[in-house]
C-alpha positions in Angstrom: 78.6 200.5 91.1 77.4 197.2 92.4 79.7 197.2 95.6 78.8 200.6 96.4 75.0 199.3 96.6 76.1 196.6 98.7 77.8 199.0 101.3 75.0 201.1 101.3 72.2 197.8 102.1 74.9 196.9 104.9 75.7 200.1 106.4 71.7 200.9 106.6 70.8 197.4 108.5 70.4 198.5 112.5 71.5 195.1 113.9 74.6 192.9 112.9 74.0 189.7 110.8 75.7 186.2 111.5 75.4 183.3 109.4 73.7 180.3 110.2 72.8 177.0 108.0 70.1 175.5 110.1 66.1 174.1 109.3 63.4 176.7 110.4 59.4 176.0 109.6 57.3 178.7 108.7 53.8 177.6 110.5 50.5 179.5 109.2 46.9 179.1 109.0 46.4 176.6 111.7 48.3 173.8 109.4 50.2 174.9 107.0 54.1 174.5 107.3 56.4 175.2 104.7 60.2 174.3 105.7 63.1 176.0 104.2 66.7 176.7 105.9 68.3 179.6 107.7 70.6 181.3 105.5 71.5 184.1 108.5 70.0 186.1 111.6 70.5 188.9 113.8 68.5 190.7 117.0 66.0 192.0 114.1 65.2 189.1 111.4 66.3 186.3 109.4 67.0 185.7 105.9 65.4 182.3 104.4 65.9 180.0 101.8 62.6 178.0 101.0 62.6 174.5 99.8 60.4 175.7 97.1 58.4 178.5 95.6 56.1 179.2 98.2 53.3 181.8 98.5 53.6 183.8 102.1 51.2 185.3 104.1 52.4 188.5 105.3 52.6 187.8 108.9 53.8 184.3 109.9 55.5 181.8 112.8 58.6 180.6 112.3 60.5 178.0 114.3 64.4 177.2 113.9 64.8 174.4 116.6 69.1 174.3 116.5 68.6 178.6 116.7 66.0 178.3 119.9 63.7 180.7 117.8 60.1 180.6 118.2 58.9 184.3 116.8 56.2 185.8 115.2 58.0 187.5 111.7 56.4 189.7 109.4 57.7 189.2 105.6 59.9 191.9 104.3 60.9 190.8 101.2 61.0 188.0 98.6 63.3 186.9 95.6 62.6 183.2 94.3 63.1 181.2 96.7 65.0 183.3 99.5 63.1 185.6 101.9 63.9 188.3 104.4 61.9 188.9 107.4 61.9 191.0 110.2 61.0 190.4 113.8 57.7 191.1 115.7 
């Protein structure tokens, strides 16, 4: 039951992922950073893993130096610690 829930969530995602272990920043509100690490990324969004439990605005920048990725993201989803957001 719990594969066939995990082919589902891949075969609905409309850009392939790649893994990636690299820091990002999540910069909001002028002055707020929060860093966490890159956990993977594709052409539509990133999955995070937060240093700590962190409250998110919905919209935020995030920067991942090693990735060249400067975007604007919007947050999709969050679990503990790991995030998933998508692309503006």
């Amino acid at each position: 039951m719990v594969l066939h829930a995990v082919k589902e969530a891949i075969n609905r995602r409309r850009h392939i992922r790649r893994a990636s272990v690299a820091a990002a920043v999540i910069h909001f509100d002028g002055s707020n950073d929060i860093r966490c690490n890159l956990l993977d990324v594709s052409d539509g969004g990133v999955r995070l893993c937060l240093e700590a439990p962190s409250d998110l605005p919905p919209i935020f920048m995030l920067t991942v130096p090693a990735e060249r990725i400067e975007r604007s993201c919007k947050l999709v989803w969050k679990i503990g610690k790991r995030v998933g957001v998508l692309f503006l």
